[in-house]
C-alpha positions as CSV (number, residue, x, y, z in Angstrom):
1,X,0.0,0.0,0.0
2,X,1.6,4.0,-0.6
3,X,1.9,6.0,1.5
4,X,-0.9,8.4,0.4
5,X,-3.3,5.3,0.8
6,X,-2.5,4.8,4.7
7,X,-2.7,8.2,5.3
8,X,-5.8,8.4,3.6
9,X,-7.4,5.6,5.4
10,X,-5.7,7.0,8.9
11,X,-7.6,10.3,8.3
12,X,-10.8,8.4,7.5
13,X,-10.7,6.6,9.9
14,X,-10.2,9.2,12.7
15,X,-12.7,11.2,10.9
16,X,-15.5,8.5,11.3
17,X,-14.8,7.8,14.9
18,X,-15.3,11.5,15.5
19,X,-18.8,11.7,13.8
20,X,-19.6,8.5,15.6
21,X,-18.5,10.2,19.0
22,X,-20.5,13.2,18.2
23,X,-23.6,11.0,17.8
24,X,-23.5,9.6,21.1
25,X,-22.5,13.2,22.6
26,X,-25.3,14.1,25.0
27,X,-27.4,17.7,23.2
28,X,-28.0,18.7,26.6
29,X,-26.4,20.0,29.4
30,X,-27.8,20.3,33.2
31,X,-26.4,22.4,35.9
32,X,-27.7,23.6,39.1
33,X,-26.1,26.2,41.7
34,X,-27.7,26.2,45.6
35,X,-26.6,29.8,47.2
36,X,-28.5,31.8,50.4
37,X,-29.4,34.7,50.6
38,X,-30.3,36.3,53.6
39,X,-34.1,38.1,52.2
40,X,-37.6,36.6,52.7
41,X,-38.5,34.3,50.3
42,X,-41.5,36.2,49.1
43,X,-38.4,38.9,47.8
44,X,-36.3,37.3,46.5
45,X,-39.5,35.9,44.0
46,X,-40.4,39.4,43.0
47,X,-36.7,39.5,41.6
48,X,-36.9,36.3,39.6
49,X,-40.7,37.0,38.2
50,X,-40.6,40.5,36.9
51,X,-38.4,41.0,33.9
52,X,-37.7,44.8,35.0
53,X,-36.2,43.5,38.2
54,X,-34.4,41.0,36.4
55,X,-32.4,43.1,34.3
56,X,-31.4,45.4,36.7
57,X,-28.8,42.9,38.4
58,X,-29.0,39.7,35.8
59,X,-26.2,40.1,33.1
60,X,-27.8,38.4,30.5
61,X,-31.0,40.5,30.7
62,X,-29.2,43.6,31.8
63,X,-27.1,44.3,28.9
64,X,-25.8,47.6,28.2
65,X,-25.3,47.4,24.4
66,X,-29.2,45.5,24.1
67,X,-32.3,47.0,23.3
68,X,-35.5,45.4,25.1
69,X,-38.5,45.1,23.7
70,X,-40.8,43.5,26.7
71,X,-44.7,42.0,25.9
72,X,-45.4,42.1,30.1
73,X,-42.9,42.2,32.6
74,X,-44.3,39.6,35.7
75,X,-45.1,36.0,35.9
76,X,-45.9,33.3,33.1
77,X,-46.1,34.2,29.5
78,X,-44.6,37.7,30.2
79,X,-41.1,37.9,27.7
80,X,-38.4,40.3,26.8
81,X,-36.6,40.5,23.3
82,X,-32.9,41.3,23.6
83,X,-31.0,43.2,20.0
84,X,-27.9,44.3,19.3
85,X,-27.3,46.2,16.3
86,X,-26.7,43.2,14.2
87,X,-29.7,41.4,14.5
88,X,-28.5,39.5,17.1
89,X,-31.2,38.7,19.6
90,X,-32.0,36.6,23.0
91,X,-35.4,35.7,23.8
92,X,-36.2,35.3,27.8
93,X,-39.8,34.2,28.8
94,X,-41.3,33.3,32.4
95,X,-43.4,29.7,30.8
96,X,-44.2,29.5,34.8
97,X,-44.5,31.0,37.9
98,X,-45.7,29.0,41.5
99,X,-45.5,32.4,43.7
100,X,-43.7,32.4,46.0
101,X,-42.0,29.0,45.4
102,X,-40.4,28.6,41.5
103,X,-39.9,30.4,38.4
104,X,-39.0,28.7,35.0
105,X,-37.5,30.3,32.3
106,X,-37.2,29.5,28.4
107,X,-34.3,31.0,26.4
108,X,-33.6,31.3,23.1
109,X,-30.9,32.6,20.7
110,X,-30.9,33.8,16.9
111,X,-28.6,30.9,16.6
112,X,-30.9,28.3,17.5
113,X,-29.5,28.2,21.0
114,X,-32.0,26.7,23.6
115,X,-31.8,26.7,27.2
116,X,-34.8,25.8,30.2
117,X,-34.1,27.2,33.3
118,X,-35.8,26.7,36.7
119,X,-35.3,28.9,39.9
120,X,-36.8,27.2,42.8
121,X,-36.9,29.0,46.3
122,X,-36.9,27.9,49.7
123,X,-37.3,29.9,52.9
124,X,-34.9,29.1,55.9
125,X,-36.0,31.0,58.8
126,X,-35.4,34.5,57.5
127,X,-33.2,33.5,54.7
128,X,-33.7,31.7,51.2
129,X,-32.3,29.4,49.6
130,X,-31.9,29.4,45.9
131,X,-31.4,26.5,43.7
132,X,-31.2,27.9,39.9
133,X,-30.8,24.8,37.4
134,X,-30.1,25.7,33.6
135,X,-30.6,22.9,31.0
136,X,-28.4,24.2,27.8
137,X,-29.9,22.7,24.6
138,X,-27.2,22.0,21.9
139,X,-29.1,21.0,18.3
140,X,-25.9,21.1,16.2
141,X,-23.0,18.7,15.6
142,X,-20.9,21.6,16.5
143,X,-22.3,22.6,19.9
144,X,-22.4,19.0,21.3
145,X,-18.3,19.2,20.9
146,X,-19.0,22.9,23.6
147,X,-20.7,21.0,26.1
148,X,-17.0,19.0,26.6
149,X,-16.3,23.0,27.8
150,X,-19.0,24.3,28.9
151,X,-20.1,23.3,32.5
152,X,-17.6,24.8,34.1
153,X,-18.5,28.2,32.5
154,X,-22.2,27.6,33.1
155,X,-21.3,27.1,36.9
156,X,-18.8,29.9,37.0
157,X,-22.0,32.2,35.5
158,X,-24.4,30.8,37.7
159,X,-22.1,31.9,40.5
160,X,-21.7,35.9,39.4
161,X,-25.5,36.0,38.8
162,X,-26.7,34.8,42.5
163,X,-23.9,36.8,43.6
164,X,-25.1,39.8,41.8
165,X,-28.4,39.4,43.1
166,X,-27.1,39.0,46.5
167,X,-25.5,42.5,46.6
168,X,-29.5,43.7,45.4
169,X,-30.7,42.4,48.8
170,X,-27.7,43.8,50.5
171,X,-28.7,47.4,49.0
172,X,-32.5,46.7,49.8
173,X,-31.4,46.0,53.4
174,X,-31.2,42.1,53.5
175,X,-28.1,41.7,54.1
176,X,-26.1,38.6,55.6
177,X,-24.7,39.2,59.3
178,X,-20.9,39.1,59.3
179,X,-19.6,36.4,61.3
180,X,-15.8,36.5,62.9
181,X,-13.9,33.5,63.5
């Protein structure tokens, strides 16, 4: 056999184990992040089911450079339109809202991006705990290779956003007690 022959079937060969590997690649991605915040449960809801509230401490909704364009701003059905300048755009909508208990979420992309998220609270006493779990849809051949890289970003931005939204309740006057060791 020449050389070109073996290096053809080599590169075939690696080439079909990668499309078979893509195939059994899982096309979604769950992650979930607990955190508590020290606020009644009943507000840290308000800031999960209106869209306003949202975006003034959520980075994806918040965006500086995006224009919104909201059809309602509280509970189920009510959705915002993210667009950047070009045509770009992120689609957020409450599909449910269980007051003062859970919030789900669907989001999509102009990519054909998908991702379900669910924010379920808890009260502690006076505090709440938050359990946030994001399901990141991945349709293409492509973005089943990201979700190899992805859950560690997903967790790291789950993290920033419950933080952010912990220094809210701090400014609204539920903050946590300092404890020295």
């Amino acid at each position: 056999m020449k050389l070109g022959q073996t290096v053809g079937i080599v590169i075939g060969s690696l080439l079909a184990i990668l499309v078979a590997i893509t195939f059994i690649l899982p096309d979604e991605v769950p992650q979930s992040r607990t955190e508590t915040l020290c606020a009644p449960q009943e507000t840290v809801f308000t800031h999960f089911n209106d869209l306003e509230k949202l975006s003034k401490w959520s980075s994806l909704v918040g965006a500086e450079a995006l224009e919104r364009q909201y059809e309602g701003t509280v509970g189920a059905g009510a959705q915002v339109r993210l667009l950047d300048d070009r045509d770009r755009w992120i689609a957020i909508e409450i599909t449910d809202s269980r007051a003062p208990d859970a919030v789900d979420y669907h989001f999509s992309t102009h990519e054909d991006v998908n991702s379900r998220a669910s924010v379920v609270l808890a009260a502690t006493s006076a505090n709440t705990d938050v359990t946030v779990r994001v399901v990141q849809e991945f349709r293409t051949l492509p973005g089943r290779w990201a979700i190899v890289f992805i859950r560690s970003a997903i967790d790291e931005f789950l993290r920033e956003e419950l933080g952010r939204l912990a220094s809210v309740m701090d400014e609204l006057g539920h903050a946590c007690p300092v404890t020295e060791h």
